[in-house]
GUNUTI-735180 format. One record per residue (C-alpha): residue in three letters; residue number from 1; x, y, z. Coordinates in steps of 0.02 Angstrom, whole numbers, padded with zeros to 5 digits. Layout:
# GUNUTI-735180
ALA/NUM/X/Y/Z
...
//
This chain:
# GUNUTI-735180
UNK/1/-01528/00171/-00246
UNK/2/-01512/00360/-00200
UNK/3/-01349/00352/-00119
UNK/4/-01272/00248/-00297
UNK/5/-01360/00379/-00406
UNK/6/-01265/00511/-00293
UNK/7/-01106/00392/-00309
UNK/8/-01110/00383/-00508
UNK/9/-01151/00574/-00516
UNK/10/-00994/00631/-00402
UNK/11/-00894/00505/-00507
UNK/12/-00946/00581/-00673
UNK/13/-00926/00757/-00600
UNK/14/-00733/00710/-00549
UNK/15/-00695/00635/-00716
UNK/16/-00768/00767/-00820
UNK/17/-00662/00885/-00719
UNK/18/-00519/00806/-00751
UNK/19/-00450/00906/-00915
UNK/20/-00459/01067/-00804
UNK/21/-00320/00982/-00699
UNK/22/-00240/00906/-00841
UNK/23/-00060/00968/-00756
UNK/24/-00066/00869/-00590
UNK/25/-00173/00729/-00659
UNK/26/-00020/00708/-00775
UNK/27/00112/00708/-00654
UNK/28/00023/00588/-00555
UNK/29/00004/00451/-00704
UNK/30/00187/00516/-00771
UNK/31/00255/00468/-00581
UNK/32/00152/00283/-00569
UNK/33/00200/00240/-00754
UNK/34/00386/00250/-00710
UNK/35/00361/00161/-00550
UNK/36/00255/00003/-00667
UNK/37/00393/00040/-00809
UNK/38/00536/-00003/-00697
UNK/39/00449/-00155/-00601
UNK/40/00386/-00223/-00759
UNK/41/00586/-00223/-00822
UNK/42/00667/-00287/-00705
UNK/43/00572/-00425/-00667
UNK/44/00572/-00449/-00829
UNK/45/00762/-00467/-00811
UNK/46/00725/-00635/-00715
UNK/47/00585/-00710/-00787
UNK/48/00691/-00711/-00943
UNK/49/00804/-00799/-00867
UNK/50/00715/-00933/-00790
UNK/51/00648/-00979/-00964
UNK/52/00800/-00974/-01049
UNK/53/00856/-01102/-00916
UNK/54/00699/-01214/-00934
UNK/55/00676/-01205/-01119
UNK/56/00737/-01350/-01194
UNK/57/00727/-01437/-01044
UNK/58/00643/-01617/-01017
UNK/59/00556/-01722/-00911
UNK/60/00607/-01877/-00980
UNK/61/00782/-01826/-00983
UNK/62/00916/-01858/-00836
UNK/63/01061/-01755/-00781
UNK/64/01206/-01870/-00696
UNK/65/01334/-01769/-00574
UNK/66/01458/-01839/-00467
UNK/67/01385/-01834/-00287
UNK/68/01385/-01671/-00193
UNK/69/01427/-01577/-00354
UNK/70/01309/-01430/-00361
UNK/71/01343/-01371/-00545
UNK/72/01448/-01449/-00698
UNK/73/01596/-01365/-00662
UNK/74/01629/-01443/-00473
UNK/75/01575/-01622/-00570
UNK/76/01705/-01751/-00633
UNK/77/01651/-01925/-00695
UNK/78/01755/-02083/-00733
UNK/79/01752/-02180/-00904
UNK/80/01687/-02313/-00773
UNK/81/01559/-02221/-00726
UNK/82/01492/-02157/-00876
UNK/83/01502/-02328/-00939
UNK/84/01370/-02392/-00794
UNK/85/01257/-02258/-00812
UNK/86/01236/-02291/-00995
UNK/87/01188/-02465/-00951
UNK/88/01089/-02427/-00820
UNK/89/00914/-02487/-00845
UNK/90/00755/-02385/-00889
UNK/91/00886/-02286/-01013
UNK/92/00790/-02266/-01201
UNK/93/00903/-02342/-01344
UNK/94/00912/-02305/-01516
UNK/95/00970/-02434/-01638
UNK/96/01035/-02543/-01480
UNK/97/01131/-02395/-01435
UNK/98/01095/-02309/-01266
UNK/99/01041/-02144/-01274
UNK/100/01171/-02051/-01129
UNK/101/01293/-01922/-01178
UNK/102/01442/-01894/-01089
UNK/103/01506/-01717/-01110
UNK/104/01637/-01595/-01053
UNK/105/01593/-01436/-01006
UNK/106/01762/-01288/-00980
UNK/107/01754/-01102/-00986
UNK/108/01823/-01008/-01119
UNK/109/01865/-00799/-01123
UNK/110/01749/-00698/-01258
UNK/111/01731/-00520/-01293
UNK/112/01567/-00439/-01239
UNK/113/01492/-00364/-01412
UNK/114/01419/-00220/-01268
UNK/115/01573/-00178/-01194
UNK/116/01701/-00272/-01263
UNK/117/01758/-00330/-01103
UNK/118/01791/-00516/-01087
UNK/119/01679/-00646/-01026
UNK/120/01676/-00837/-00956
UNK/121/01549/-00922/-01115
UNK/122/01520/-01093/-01108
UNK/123/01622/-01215/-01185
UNK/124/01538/-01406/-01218
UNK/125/01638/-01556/-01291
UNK/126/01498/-01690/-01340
UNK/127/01486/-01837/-01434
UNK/128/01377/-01894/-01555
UNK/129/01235/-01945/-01451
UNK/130/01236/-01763/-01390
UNK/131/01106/-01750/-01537
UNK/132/01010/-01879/-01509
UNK/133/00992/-01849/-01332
UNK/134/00963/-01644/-01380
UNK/135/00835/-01661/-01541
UNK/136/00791/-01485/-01528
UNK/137/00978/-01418/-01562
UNK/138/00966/-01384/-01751
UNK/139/01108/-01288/-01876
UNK/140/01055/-01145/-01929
UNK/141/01174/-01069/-02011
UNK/142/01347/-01152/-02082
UNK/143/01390/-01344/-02057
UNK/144/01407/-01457/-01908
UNK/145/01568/-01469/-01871
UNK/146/01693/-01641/-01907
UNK/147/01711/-01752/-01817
UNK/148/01888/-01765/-01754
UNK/149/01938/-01585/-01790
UNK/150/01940/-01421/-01698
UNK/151/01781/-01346/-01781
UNK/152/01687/-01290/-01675
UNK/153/01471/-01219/-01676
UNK/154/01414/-01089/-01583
UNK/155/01254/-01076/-01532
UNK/156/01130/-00921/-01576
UNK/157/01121/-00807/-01396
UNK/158/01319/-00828/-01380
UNK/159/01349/-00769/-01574
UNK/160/01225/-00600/-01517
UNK/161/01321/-00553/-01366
UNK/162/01498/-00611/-01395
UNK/163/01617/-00555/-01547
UNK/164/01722/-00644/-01646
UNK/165/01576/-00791/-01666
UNK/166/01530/-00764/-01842
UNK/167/01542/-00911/-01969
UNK/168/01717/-00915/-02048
UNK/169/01811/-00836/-01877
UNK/170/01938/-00911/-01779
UNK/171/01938/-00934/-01593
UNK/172/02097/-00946/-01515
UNK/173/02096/-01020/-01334
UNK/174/02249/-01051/-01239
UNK/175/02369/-01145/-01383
UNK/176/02235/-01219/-01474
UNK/177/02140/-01141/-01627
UNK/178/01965/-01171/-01681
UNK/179/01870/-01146/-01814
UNK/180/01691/-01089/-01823
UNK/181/01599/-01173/-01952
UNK/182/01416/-01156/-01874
UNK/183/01276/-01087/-01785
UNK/184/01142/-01197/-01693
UNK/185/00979/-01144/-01620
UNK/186/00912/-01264/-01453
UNK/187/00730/-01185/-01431
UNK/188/00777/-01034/-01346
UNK/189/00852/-01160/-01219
UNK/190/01029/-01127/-01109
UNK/191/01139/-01233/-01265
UNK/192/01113/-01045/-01371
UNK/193/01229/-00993/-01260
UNK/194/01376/-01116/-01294
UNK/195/01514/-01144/-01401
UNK/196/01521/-01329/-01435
UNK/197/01677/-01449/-01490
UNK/198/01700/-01628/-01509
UNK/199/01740/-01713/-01330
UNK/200/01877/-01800/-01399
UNK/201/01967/-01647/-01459
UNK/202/01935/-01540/-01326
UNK/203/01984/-01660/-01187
UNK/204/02156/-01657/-01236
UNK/205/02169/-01464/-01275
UNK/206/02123/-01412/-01099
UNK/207/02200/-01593/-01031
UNK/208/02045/-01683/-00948
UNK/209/02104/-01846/-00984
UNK/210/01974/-01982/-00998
UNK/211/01843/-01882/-00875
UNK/212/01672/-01792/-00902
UNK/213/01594/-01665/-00803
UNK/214/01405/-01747/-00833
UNK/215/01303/-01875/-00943
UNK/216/01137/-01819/-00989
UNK/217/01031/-01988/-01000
UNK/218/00860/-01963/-01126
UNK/219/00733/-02102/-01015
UNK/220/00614/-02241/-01097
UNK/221/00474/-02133/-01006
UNK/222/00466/-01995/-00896
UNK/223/00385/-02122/-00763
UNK/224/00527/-02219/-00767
UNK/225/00631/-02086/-00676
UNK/226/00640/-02155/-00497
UNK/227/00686/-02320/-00570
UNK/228/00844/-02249/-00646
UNK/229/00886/-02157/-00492
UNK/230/00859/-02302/-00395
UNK/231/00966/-02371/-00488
UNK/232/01135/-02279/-00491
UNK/233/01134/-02219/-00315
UNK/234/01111/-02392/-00236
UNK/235/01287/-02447/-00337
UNK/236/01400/-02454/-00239
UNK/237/01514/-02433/-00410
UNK/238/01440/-02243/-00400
UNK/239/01414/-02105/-00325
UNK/240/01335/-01972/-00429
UNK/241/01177/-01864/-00403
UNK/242/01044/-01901/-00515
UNK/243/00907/-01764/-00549
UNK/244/00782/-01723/-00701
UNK/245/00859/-01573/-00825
UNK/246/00719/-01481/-00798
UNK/247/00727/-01479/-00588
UNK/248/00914/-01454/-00616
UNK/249/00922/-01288/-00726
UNK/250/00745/-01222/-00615
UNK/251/00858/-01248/-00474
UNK/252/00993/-01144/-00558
UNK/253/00882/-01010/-00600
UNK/254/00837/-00968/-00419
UNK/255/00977/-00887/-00375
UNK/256/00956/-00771/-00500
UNK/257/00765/-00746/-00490
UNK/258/00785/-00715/-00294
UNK/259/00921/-00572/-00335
UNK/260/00804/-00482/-00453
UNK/261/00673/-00493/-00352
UNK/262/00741/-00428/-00201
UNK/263/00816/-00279/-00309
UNK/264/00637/-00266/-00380
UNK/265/00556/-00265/-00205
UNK/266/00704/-00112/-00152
UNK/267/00682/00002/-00297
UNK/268/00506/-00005/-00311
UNK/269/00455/-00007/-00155
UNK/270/00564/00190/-00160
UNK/271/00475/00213/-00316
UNK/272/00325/00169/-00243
UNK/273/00314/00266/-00103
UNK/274/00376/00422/-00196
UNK/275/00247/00413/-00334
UNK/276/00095/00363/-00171
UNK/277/00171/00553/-00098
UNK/278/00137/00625/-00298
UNK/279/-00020/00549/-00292
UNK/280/-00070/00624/-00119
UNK/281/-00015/00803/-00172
UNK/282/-00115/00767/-00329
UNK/283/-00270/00729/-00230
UNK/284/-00251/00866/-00085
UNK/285/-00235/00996/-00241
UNK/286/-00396/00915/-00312
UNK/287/-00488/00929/-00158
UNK/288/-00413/01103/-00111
UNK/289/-00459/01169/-00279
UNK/290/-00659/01077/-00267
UNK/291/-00664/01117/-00094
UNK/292/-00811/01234/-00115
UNK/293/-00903/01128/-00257
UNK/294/-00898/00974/-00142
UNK/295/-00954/01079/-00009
UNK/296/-01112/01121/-00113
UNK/297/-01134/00960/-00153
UNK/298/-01147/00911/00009
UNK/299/-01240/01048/00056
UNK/300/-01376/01001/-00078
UNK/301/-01386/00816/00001
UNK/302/-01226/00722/-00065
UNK/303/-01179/00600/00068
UNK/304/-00988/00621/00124
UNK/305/-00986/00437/00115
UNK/306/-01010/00441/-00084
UNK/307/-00884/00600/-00079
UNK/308/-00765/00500/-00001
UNK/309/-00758/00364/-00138
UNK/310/-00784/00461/-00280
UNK/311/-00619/00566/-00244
UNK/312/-00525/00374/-00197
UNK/313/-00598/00306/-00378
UNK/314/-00524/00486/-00463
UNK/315/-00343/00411/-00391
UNK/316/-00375/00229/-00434
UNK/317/-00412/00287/-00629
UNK/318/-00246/00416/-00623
UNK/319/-00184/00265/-00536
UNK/320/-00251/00144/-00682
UNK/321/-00219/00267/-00814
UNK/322/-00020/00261/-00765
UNK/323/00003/00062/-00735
UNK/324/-00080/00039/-00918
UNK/325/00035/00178/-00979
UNK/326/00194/00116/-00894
UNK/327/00154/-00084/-00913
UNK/328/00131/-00051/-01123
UNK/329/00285/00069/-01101
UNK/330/00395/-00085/-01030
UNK/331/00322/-00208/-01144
UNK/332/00381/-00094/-01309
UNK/333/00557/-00056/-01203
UNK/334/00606/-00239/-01144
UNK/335/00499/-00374/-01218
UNK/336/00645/-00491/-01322
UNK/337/00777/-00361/-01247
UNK/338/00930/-00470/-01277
UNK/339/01075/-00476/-01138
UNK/340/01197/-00574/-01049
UNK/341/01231/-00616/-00858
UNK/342/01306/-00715/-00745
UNK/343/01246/-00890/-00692
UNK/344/01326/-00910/-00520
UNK/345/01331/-01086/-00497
UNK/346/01446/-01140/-00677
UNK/347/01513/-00924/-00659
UNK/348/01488/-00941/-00834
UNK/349/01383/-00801/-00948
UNK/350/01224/-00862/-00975
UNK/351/01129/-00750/-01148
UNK/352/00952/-00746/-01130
UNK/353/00801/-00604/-01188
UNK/354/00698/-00491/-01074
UNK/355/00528/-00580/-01069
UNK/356/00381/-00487/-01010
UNK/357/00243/-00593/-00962
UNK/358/00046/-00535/-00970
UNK/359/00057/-00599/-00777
UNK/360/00224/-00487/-00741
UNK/361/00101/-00338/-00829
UNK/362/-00053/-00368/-00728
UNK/363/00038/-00392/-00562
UNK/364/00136/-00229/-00614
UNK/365/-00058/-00136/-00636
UNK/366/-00115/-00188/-00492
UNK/367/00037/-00137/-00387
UNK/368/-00038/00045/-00475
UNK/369/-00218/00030/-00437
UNK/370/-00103/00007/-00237
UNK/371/-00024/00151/-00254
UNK/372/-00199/00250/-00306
UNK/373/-00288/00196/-00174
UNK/374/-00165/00217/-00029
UNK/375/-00133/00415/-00140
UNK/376/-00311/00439/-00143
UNK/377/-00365/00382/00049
UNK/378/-00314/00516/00164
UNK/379/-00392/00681/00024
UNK/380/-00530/00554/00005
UNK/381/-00573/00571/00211
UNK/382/-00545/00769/00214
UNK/383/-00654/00777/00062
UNK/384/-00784/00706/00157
UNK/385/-00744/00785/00340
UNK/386/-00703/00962/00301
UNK/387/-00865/01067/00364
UNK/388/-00984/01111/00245
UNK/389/-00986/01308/00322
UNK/390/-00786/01319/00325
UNK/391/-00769/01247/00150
UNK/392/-00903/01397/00091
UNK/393/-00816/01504/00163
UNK/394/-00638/01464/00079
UNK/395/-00591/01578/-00026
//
């Protein structure tokens, strides 16, 4: 009980001495802050774009590609073929009508509202059980576009990042002019960042024939999965690749969640190290400047064991004190951020918002309190080493 009455008193001692050394306490918070701030954003970066990609997603819902395709835009499909899938069993119905919705999928050149520099945005030709299949797609501002025309809605994230979207524009692509008439919101969900058409308009604008790129199947029940699969791979009519939306766009959001994580783990791990060297000097000058009060406290009976961790909890509060600031800091900065990048697999721009997470946040602090306690080791151990007669004597 001694030794953690000695413990809280060094502790208390160290604290209230902290406003004396206001100047390199603040550095040392300033320096981890920046180090949380930047981890915090740009992991942000990809956890915004994994739930843009997995938003909408369901379940219950199918994704047909022709077999070995990897992404939409490697996938072509047959009238044949979309015919059999639709009458596949295990597929829901509505009003005896199968729920499966063939749809085209091109990329069209856009103007970056950032830079103005042009950019590959999604272009989707659907039919009308697009909406059954998709309930969460709503119009939001406008009309939906006719049937048979080239009107065209574009959906929320691509009308924030790309010009020339607005209600009442035209789009002009290759030979072919469309009219926007709408603007559509899908949950948050990949479709905001689309411009969609009616299939049978587009197909002959950009000359695809009778083909689709995919059929998105909505499922009697999300059990019923491996029955559909089953299904179309063991016909010998087909050969497609069958997978749930939601495995397919988490599977496209890899890529990009691997990238900004590696360029994460680079930049702070520089950061890091640079702000553990800030928080050694800010410990060594803490020590340096209490050598000869420590000394007396040791002198009077303080143990160098409860030195020792008194000075490594001072760094793991500086330490504390600068993940909370920089975490909050990010959270203000890039929470709902909106931006556009680059989905690798379809090269197409993919608009989604910076999303930090209370997880991103806490893992960001405690890559801090890290930082403290490797900062606050080595001053800790010549706190509690340096001779009680040479420390008296300093100065």
């Amino acid at each position: 009980m001694n030794w953690f009455r000695q413990l809280a008193a060094l502790i208390g001692f160290n604290l209230r001495s902290l406003p004396a050394r206001r100047g390199s306490a603040a550095v040392a918070v300033v320096g981890v802050a920046g180090v949380v701030a930047v981890l915090v954003g740009v992991l942000s970066i990809g956890e915004g774009f994994r739930r843009v990609m997995t938003a909408a997603g369901s379940p219950d819902t199918a994704i047909i590609l022709r077999g070995g395709a990897d992404s939409e835009m490697t996938s072509v499909l047959t009238r044949d073929d979309v015919e059999l899938v639709r009458n596949a069993p295990a597929v829901a119905r509505a009003n005896g009508e199968p729920l499966a919705s063939p749809e085209l999928f091109v990329l069209v050149d856009l103007p970056k509202r950032s830079t103005g520099t042009e950019a590959n945005v999604p272009m989707r030709g659907v039919r009308k059980e697009a909406f059954a299949v998709r309930p969460e797609i709503k119009i939001t501002e406008g009309k939906m576009f006719a049937w048979g025309t080239n009107e065209v809605i574009v959906g929320h994230s691509a009308q924030t990042q790309f010009k020339n979207t607005e209600v009442g524009t035209v789009l002009k692509f290759g030979q072919t002019r469309w009219n926007v008439v709408g603007v559509f919101e899908g949950k948050g969900g990949i479709a905001e960042s689309e411009v969609w058409a009616d299939a049978a308009v587009l197909a002959p604008a950009y000359h695809r024939g009778s083909s689709y790129q995919t059929v998105l199947v909505k499922l009697a029940s999300g059990g019923s999965f491996q029955q559909f699969k089953d299904a179309l791979t063991s016909d010998p009519r087909l050969n497609v690749k069958v997978e749930r939306e939601t495995d397919y766009y988490a599977a496209q959001s890899r890529g990009m969640r691997g990238l900004v994580m590696g360029l994460a783990a680079i930049v702070c791990s520089l950061m890091g190290l640079a702000a553990i060297f800030g928080a050694l000097n800010t410990m060594y000058t803490a020590v340096s400047a209490r050598s000869r009060d420590i000394a007396t406290l040791e002198a009077l009976g303080f143990g160098g064991g409860a030195v020792m961790i008194s000075v490594m909890f001072e760094a793991l509060v500086l330490a504390l004190l600068g993940g909370i600031v920089g975490a909050a800091g990010a959270y203000l900065a890039f929470d709902g951020y909106r931006s556009a990048t680059m989905n690798w697999q379809t090269f197409s721009q993919v608009a989604f918002a910076f999303k930090v997470t209370p997880s991103l946040m806490i893992g960001a602090i405690l890559y801090a309190l890290f930082i403290g306690l490797v900062g606050g080791f080595f001053p800790a151990i010549r706190a509690a080493k340096t001779p009680v007669a040479l420390a008296l004597r300093d100065r």
